[in-house]
GULUMTI-665452 format. One record per atom (N, C-alpha, C): residue in one letter; residue number from 1; x, y, z. Coordinates in steps of 0.02 Angstrom, whole numbers. Atoms other than C-alpha are relative to their C-alpha. Last residue first. Layout:
% GULUMTI-665452
 res   n      X      Y      Z
   A NUM      X      Y      Z
...
//
This chain:
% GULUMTI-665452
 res   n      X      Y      Z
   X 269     84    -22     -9
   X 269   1268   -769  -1078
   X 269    -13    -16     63
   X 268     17     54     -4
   X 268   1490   -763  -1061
   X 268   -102     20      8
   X 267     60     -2     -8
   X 267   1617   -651  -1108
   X 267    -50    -55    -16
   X 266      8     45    -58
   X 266   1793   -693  -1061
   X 266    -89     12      0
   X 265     25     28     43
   X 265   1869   -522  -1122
   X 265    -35    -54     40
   X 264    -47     40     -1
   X 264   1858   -372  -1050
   X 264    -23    -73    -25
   X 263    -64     28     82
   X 263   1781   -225  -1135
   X 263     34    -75     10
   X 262     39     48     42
   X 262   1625   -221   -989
   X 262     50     -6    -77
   X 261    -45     56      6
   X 261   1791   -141   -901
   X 261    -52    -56    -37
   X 260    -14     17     63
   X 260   1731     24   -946
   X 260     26    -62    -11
   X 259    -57    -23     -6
   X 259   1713     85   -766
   X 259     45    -19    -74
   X 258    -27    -51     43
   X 258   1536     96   -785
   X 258     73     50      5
   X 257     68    -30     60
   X 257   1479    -14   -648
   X 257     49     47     -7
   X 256     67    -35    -30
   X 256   1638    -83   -528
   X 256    -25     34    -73
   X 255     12    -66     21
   X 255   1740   -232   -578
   X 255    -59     48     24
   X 254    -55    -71    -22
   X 254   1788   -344   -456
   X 254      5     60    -29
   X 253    -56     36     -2
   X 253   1700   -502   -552
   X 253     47     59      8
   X 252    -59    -33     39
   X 252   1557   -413   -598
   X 252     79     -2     18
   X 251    -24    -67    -57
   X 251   1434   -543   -524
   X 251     58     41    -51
   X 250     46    -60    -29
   X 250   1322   -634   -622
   X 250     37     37     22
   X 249     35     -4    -63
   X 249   1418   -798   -618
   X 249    -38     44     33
   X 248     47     51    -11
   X 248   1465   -813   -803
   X 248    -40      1     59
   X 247    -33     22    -33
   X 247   1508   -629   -825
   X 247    -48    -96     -1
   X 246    -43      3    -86
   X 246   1381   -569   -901
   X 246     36    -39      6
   X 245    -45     36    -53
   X 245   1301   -525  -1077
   X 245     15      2     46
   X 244    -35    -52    -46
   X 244   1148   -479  -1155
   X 244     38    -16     36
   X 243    -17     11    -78
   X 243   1058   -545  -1286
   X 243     32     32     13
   X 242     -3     71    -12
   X 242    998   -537  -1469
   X 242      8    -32     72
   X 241    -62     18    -55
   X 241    933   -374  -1460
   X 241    -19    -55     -7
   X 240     26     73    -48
   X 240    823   -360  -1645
   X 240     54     -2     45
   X 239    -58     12    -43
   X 239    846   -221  -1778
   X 239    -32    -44     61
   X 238    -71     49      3
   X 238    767   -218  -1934
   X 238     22    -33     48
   X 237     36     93     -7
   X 237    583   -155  -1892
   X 237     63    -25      2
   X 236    -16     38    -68
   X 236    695     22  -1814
   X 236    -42    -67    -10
   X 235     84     32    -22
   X 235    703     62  -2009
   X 235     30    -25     99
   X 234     47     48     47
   X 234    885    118  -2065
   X 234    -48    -16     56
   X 233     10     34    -58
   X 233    984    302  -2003
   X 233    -69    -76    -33
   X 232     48    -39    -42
   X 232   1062    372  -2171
   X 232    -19    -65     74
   X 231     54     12     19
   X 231   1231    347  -2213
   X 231    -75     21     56
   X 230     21     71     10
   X 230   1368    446  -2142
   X 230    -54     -3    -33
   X 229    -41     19     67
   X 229   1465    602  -2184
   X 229    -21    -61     -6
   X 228     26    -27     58
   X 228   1344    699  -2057
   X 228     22    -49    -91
   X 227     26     69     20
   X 227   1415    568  -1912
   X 227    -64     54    -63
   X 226     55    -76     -5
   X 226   1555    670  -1906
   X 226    -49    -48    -27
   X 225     43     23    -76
   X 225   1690    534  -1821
   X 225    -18     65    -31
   X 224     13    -82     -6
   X 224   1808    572  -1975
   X 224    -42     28     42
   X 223    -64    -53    -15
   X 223   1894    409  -1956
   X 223    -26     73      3
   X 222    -12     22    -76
   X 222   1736    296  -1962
   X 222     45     52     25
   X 221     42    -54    -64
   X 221   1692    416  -2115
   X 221     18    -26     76
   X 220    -23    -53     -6
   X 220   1866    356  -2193
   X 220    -65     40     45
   X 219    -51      1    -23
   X 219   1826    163  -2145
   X 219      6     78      1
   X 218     23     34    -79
   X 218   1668    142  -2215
   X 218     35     27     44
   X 217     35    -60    -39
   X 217   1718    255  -2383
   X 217    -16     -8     68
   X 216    -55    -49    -30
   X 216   1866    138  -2436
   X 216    -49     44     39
   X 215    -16     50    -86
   X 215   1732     -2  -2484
   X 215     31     27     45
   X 214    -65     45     18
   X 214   1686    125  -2635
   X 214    -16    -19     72
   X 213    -70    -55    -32
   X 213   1510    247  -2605
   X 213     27    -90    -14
   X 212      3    -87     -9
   X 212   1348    224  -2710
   X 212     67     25     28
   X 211    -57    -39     40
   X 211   1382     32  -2748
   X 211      1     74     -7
   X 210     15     -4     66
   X 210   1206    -40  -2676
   X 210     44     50    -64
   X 209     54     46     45
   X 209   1286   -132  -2561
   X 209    -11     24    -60
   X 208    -25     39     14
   X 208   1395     14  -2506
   X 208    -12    -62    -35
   X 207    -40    -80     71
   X 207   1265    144  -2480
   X 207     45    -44    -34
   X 206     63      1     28
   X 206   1171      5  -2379
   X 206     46     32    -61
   X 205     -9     72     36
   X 205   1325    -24  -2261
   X 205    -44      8    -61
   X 204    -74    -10     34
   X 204   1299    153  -2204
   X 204     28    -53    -59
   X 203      3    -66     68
   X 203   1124    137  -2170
   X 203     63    -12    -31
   X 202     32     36     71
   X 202   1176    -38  -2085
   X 202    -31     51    -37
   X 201    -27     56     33
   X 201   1292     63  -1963
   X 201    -30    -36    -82
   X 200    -62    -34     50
   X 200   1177    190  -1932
   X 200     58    -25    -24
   X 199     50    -15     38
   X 199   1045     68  -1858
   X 199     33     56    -55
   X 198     22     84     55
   X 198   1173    -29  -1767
   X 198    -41     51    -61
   X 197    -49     28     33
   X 197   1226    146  -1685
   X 197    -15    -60    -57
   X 196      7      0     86
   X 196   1075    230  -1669
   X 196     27    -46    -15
   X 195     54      9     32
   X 195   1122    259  -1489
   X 195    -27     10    -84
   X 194     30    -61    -15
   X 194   1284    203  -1442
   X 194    -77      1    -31
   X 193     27    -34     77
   X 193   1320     26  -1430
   X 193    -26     72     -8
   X 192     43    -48     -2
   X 192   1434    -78  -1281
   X 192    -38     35    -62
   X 191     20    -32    -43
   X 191   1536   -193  -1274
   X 191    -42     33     15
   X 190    -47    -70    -22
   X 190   1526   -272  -1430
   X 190    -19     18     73
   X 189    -13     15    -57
   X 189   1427   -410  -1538
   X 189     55     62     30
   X 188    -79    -23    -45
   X 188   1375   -372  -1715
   X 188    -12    -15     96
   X 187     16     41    -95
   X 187   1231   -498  -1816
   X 187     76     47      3
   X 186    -40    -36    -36
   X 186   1195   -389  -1992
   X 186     13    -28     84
   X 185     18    -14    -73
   X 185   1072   -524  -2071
   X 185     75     55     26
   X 184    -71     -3    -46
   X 184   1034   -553  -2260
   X 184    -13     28     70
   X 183    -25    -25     -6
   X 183    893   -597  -2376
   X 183     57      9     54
   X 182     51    -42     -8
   X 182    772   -705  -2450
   X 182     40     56     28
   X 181     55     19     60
   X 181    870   -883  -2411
   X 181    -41     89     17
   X 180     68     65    -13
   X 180   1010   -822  -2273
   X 180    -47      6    -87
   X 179     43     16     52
   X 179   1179   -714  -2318
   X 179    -46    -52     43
   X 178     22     78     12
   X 178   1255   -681  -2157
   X 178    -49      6    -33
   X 177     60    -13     48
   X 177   1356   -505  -2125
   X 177    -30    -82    -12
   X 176     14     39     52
   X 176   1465   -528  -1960
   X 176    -55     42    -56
   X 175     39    -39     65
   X 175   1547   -413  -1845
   X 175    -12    -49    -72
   X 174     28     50     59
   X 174   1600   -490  -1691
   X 174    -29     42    -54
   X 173    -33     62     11
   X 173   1706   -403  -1542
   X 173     -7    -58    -57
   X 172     55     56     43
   X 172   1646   -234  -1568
   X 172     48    -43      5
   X 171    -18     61     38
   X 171   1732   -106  -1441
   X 171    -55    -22    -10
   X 170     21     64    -21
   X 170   1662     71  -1397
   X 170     35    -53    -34
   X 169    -39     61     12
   X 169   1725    257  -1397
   X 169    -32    -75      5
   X 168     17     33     35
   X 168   1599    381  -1397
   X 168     17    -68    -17
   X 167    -32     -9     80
   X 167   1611    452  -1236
   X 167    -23    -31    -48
   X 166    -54     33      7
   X 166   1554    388  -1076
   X 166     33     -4    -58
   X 165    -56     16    -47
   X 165   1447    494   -985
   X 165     39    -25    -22
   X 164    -37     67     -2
   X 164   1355    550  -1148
   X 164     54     -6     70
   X 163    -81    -13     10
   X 163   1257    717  -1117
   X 163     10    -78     21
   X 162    -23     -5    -74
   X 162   1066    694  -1143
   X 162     83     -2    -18
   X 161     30    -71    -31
   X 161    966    728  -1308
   X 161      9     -3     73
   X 160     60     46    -56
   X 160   1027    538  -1377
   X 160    -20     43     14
   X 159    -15    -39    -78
   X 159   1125    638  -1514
   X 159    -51    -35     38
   X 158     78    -74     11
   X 158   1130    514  -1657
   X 158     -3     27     73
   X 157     56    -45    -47
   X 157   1299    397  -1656
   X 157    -69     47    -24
   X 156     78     41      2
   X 156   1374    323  -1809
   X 156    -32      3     46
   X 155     22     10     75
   X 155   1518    434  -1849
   X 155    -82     -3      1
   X 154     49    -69    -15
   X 154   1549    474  -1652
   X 154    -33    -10    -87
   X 153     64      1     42
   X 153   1597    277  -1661
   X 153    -61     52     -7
   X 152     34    -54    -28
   X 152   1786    318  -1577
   X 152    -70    -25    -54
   X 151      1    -75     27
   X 151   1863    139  -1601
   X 151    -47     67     21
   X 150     25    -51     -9
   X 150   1893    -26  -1522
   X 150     37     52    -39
   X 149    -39    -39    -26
   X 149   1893   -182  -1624
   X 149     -1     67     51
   X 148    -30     28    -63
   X 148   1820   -236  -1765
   X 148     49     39     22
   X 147     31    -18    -77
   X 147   1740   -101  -1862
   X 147     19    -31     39
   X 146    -37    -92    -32
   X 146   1857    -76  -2024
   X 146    -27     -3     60
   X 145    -64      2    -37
   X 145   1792   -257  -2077
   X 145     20     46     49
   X 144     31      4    -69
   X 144   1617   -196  -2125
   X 144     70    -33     39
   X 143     -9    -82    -28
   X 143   1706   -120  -2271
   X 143     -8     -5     55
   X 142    -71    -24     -7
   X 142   1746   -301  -2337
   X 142     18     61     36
   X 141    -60     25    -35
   X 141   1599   -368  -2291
   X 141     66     16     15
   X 140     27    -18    -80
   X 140   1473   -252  -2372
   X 140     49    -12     52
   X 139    -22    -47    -49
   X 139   1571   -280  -2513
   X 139    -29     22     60
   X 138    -84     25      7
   X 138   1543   -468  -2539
   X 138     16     86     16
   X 137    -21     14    -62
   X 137   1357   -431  -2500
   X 137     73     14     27
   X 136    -80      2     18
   X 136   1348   -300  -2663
   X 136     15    -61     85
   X 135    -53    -24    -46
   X 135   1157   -261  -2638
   X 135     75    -71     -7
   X 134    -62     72    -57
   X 134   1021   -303  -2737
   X 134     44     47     23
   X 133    -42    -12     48
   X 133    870   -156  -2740
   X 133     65    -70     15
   X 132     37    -16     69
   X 132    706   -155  -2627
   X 132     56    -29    -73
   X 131    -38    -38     46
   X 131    768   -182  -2464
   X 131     -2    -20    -74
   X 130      8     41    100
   X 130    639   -217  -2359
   X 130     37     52    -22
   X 129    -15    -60     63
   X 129    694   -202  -2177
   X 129    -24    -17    -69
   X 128    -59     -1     41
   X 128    619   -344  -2065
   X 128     22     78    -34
   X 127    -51     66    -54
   X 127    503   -386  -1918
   X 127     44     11    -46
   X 126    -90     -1    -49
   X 126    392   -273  -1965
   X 126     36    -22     30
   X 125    -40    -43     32
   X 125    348   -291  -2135
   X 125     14     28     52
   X 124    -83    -14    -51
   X 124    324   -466  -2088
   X 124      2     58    -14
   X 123      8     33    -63
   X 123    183   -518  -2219
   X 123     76      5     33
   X 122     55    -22    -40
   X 122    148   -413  -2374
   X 122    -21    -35     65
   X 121     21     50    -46
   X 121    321   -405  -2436
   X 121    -72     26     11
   X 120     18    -16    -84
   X 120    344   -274  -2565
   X 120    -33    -80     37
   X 119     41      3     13
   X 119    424   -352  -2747
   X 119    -22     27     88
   X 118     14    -57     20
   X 118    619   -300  -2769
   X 118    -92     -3      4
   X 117     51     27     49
   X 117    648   -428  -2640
   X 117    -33     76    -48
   X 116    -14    -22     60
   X 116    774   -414  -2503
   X 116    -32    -23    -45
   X 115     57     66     72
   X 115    710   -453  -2345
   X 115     45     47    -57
   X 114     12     -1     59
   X 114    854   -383  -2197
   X 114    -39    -37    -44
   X 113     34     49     59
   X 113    870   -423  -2032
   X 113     -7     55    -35
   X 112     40    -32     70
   X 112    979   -326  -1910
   X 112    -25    -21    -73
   X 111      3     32     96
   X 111   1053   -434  -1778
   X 111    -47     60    -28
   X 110     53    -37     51
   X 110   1115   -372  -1603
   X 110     -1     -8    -66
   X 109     -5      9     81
   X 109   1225   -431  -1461
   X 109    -79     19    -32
   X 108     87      7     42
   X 108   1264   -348  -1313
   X 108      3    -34    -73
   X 107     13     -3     78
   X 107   1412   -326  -1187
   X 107    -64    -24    -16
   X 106    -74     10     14
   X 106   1486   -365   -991
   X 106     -3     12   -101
   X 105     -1     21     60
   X 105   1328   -308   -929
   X 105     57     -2    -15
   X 104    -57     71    -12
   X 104   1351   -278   -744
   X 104     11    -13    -74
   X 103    -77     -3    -25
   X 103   1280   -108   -735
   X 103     56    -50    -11
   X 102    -54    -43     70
   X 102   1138   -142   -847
   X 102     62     35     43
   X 101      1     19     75
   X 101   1057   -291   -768
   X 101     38     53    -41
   X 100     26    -49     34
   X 100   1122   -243   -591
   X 100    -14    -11    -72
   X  99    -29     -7     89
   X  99   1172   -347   -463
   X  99    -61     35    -35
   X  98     -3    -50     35
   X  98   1160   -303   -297
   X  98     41     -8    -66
   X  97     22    -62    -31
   X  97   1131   -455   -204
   X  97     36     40    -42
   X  96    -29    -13    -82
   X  96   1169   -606   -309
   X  96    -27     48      4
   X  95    -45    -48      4
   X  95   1063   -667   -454
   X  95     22     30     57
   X  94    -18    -37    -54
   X  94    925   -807   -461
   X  94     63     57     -9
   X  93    -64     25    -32
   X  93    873   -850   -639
   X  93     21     15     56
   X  92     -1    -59    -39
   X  92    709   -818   -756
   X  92     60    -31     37
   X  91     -5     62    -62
   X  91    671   -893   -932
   X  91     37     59     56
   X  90    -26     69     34
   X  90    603   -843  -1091
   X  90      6    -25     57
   X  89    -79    -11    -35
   X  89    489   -690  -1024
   X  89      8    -73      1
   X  88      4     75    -16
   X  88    342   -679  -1169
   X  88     83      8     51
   X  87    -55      7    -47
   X  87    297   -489  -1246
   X  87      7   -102     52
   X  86    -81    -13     33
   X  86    195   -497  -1411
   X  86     67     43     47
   X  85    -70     26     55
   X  85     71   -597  -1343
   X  85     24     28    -29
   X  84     27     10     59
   X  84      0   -498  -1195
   X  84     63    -27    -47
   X  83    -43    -43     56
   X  83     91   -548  -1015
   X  83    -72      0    -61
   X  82     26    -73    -31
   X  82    -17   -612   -865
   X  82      9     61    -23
   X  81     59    -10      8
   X  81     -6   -787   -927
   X  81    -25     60     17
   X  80     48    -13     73
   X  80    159   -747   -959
   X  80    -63    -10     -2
   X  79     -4    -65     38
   X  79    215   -689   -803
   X  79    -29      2    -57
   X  78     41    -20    -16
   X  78    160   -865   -717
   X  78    -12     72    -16
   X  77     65     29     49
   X  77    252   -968   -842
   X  77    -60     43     54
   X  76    -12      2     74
   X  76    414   -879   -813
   X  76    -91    -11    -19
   X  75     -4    -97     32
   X  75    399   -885   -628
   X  75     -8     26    -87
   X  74     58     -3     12
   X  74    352  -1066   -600
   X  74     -6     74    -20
   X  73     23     27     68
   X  73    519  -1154   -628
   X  73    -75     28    -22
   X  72    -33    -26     64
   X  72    607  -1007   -519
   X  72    -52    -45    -31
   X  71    -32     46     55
   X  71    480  -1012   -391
   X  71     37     22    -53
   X  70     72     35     41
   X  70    438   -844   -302
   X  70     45    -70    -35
   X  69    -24     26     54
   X  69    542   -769   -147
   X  69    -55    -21    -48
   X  68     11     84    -25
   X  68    476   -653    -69
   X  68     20    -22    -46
   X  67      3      5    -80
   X  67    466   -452    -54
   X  67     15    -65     11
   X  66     78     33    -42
   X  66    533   -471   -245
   X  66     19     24     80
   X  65     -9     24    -71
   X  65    708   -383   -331
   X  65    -79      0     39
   X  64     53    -19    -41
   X  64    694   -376   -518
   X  64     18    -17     84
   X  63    -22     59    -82
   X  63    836   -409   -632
   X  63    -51     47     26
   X  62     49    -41    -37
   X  62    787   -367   -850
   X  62     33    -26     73
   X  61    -11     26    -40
   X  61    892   -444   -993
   X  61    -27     55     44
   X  60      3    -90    -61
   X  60    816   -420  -1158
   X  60     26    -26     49
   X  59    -39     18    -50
   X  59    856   -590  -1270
   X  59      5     54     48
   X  58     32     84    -17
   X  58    734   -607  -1423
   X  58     54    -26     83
   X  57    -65     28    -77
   X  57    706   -416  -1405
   X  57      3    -85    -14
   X  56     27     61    -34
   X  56    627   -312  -1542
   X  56     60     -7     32
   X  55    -44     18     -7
   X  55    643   -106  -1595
   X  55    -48    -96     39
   X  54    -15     52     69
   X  54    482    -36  -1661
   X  54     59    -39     -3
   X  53     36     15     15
   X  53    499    101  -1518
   X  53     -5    -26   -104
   X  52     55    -45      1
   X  52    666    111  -1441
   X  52    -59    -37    -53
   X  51     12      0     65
   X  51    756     -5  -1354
   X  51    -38     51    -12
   X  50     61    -11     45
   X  50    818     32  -1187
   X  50     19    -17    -79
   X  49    -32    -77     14
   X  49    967    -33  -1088
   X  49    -90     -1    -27
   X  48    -81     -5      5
   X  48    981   -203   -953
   X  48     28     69    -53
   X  47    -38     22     42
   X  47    821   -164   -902
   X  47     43      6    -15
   X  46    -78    -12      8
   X  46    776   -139   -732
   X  46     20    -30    -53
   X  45    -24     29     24
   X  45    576   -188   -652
   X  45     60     32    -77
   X  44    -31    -47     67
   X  44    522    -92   -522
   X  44     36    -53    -40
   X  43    -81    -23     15
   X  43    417   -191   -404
   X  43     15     30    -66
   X  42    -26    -46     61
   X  42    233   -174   -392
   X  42     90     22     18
   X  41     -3    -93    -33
   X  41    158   -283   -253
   X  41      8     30    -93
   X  40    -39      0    -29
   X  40    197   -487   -299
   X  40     24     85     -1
   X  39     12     -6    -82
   X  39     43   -539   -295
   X  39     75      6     10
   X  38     -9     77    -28
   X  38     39   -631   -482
   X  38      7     -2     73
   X  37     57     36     26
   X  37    -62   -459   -569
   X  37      5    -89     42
   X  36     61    -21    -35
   X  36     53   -338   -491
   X  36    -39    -49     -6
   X  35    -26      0    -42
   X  35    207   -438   -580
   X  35    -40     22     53
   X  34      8     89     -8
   X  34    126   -449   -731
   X  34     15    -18     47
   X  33     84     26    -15
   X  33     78   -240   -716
   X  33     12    -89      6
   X  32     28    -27    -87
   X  32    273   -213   -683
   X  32    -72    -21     -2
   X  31    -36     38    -47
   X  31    315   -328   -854
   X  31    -18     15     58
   X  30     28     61     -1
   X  30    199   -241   -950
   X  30     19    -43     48
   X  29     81    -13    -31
   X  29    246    -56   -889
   X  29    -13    -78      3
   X  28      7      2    -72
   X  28    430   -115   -948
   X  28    -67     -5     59
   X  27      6     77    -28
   X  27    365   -169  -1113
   X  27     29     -6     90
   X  26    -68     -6     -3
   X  26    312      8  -1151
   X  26      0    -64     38
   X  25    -10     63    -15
   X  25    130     72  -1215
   X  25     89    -17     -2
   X  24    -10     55     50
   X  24    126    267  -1202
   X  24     20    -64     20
   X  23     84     -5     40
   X  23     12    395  -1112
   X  23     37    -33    -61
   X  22     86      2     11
   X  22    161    402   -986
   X  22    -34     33    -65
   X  21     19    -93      4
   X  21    326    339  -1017
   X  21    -71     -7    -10
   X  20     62    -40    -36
   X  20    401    168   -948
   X  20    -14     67    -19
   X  19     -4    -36    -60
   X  19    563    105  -1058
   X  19    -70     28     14
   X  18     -3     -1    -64
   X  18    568    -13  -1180
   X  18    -13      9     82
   X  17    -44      8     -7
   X  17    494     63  -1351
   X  17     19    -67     89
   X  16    -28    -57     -1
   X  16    351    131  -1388
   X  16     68      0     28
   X  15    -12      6    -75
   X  15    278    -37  -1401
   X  15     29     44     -8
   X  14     57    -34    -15
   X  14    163   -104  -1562
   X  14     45     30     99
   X  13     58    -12     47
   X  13    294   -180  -1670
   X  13    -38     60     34
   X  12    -10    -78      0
   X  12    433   -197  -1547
   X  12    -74     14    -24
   X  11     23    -42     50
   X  11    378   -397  -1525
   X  11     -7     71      1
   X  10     61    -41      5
   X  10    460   -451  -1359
   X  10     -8     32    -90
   X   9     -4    -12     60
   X   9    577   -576  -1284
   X   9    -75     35    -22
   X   8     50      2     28
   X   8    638   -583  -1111
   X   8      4     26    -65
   X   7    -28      6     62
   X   7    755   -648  -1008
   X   7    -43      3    -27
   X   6     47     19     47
   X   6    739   -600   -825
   X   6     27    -10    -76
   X   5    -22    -37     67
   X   5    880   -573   -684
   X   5    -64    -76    -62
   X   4     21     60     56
   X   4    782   -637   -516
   X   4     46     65    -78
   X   3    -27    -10     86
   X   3    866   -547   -374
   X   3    -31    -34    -41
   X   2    -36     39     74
   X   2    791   -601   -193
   X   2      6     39    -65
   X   1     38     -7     62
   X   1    741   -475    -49
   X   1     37    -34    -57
//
């Protein structure tokens, strides 16, 4: 049975998120019905994590295992005619025997758009945050320092409503802020992300922007891992998976799933 690891990109907007639940729309379901629809049964199709609903993807990573093989150059273009437009799978790839889109992940990246305009957008409002008021970029930056690196990120967690196998702890390898025309982008990269995290992050950042708490405050709630002392949780239009990393060759290169070694370095799309 062949591996295909998928790459797909999807408008949150109207999708309850990711993951398959009944008597709601979920880009997994889409993907398994496109896959019914081209004759190839009803396989289960394995995302690399969930988003939740109003969350986008311009890089989801998904691996499917077929009764048969299917074209790689024809796979892509035969899902989407079978896809609605605001899911589209970018491009598709062979993958060894038991690989795992979210076991193997070696890390994630993730942007959080921002409009800034004290006037309401009336086109995009979800595809972005509107933030109403200016904001301090230059400190954003400086506080947003404090996160490279690994640390405990119980701060910026929200209880998922299941017990965490793997603590709070996570490395960030990139933490940018990037002024653009119209407003700004939160792009972080990291091992791993708890849930909320990005989205309690740029609350936090927010308070800071708009000069409510000093540059010192980022840093002392990071340290006080109570994620009461944080900002609030921001819009799920903001946030966007950029991609999803591996190993270059797919395979987990001797590491076994969720042994924490998606920290190491050498990460590759």
């Amino acid at each position: 049975m062949p591996t295909y690891l998928l790459t797909i990109a999807y408008d949150g907007t109207c999708f309850h998120g990711w993951q398959r639940q009944a008597g709601f729309r979920s880009v997994q379901e889409e993907l398994e019905n496109a896959f019914a629809a081209i004759g190839c049964g009803t396989p289960h199709v394995e995302g690399a994590g969930r988003t939740d609903a109003g969350v986008h993807a311009m890089g989801q990573a998904a691996h499917v295992e077929l009764e048969r093989a299917f074209p790689l150059d024809r796979l892509p273009l035969a899902l989407n005619a079978n896809l609605p437009a605001d899911v589209a799978v970018q491009a598709a790839r062979l993958a060894p025997p038991g690989f795992h889109a979210r076991f193997h992940a070696r890390g994630k990246r993730y942007a959080y758009r921002c409009l800034t305009s004290p006037v309401r957008p009336a086109i995009g409002r979800s595809l972005y945050h509107w933030v109403r008021r200016p904001v301090d970029l230059a400190a954003m930056r400086q506080a947003a320092a404090c996160l490279r690196g690994r640390h405990d990120f119980a701060a910026f967690a929200t209880n998922p409503g299941y017990p965490r196998r793997r603590g709070t702890v996570r490395t960030l390898h990139h933490v940018h802020l990037l002024h653009r025309p119209g407003g700004f982008d939160f792009v972080v990269q990291g091992s791993g992300f708890l849930y909320n995290m990005v989205r309690n992050l740029v609350g936090s950042l927010l308070e800071i922007g708009y000069g409510n708490r000093p540059v010192e405050w980022l840093e002392q709630v990071l340290r006080g891992r109570d994620r009461r002392a944080a900002g609030a949780t921001a819009p799920a239009a903001g946030l966007y998976l950029v991609g999803v990393l591996y190993a270059a060759d797919l395979r987990p290169a001797g590491v076994e799933p969720g042994t924490g070694a998606e920290d190491a370095a050498g990460l590759a799309q």
